[in-house]
C-alpha positions in Angstrom: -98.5 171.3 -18.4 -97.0 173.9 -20.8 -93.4 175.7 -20.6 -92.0 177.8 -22.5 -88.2 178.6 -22.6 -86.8 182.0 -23.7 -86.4 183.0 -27.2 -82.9 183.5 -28.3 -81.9 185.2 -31.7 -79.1 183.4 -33.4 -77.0 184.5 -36.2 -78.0 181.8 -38.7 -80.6 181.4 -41.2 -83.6 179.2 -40.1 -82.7 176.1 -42.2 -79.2 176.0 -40.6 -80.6 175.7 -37.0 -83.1 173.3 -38.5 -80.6 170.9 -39.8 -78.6 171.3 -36.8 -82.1 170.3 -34.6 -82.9 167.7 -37.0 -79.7 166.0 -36.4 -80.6 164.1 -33.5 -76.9 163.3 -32.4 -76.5 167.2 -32.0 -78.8 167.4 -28.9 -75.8 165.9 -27.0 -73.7 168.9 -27.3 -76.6 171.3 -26.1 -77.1 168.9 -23.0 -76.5 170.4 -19.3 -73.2 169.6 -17.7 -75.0 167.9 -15.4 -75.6 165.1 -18.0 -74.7 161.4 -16.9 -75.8 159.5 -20.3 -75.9 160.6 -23.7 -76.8 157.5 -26.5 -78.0 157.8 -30.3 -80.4 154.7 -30.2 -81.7 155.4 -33.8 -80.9 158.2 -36.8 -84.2 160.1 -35.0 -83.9 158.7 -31.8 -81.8 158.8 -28.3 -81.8 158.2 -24.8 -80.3 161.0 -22.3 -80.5 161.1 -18.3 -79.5 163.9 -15.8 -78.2 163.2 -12.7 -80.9 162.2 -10.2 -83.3 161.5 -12.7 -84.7 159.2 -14.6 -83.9 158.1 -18.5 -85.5 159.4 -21.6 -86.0 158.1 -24.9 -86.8 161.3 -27.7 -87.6 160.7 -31.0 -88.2 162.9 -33.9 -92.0 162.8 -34.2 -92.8 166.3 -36.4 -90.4 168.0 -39.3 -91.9 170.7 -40.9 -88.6 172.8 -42.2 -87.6 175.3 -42.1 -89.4 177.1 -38.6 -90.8 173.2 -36.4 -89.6 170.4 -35.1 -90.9 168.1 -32.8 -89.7 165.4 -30.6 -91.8 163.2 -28.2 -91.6 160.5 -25.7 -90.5 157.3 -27.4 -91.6 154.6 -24.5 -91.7 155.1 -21.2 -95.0 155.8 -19.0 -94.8 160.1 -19.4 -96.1 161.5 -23.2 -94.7 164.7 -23.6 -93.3 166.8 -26.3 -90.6 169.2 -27.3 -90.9 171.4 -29.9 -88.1 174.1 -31.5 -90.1 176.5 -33.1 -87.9 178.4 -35.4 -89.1 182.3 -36.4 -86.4 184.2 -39.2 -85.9 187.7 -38.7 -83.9 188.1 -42.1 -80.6 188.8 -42.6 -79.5 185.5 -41.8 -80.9 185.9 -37.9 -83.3 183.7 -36.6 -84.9 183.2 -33.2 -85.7 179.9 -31.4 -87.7 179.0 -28.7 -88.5 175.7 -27.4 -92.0 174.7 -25.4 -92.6 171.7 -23.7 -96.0 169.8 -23.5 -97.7 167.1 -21.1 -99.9 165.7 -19.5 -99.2 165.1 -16.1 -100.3 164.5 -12.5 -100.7 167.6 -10.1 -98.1 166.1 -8.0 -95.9 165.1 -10.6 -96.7 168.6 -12.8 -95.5 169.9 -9.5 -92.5 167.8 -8.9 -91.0 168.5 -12.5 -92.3 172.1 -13.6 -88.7 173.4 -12.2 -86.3 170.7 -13.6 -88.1 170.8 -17.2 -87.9 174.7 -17.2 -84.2 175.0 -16.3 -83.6 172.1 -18.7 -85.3 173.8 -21.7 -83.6 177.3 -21.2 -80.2 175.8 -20.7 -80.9 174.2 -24.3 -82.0 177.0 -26.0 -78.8 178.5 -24.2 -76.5 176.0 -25.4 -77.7 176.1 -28.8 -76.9 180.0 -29.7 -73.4 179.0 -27.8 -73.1 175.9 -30.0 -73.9 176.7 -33.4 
């Protein structure tokens, strides 16, 4: 299963959302408001959960600065991915998308396609309202 969030252009130069991204601790702040634990396990790593749902561990797998990162399942029985992919239009603008990658289930590919979609926009939302 692939998803694919809506680009946004932020005023900031690649590198600057790249740090921000590559700072896992930030990610709190771009969470949903419907966010019911937020934790910094490692310096690359933390655990969030949404209401109704279930926990997940993140970790930073991928850095390639200034335009990817990637962060995957750390545990748990889903493997998935999340990557920001980072484009610069110049004049300190940038846009940023984020796609999300698994392999599950029909059922469960079903189950989640919704949830996982509305998560990754509000992110990408969050983030141009954030930094």
């Amino acid at each position: 299963m692939k998803l694919e969030s809506p680009k946004v252009t932020i005023e900031k130069n690649p590198e600057d959302i790249f740090n921000f991204l590559s700072d896992v601790k930030n990610f709190e702040k771009l969470m949903p408001e419907n966010i019911s634990k937020f934790e910094l396990l490692d310096s690359d790593k933390f655990v969030f959960a949404l209401k109704g749902m279930p926990e997940i561990v993140l970790k930073q797998k991928e850095a390639s600065s200034p335009n990817k990162l990637v962060l995957g399942a750390a545990g748990g029985k889903l493997d998935f991915s999340l990557t920001a992919n980072i484009e610069d239009l110049g004049n300190s603008q940038s846009t940023v998308g984020l796609q999300f990658e698994g392999d599950f289930n029909p059922m469960m590919a079903m189950m989640i396609k919704g949830p996982i979609g509305k998560f990754i926009e509000t992110l990408t939302t969050n983030l141009k309202a954030v930094i």
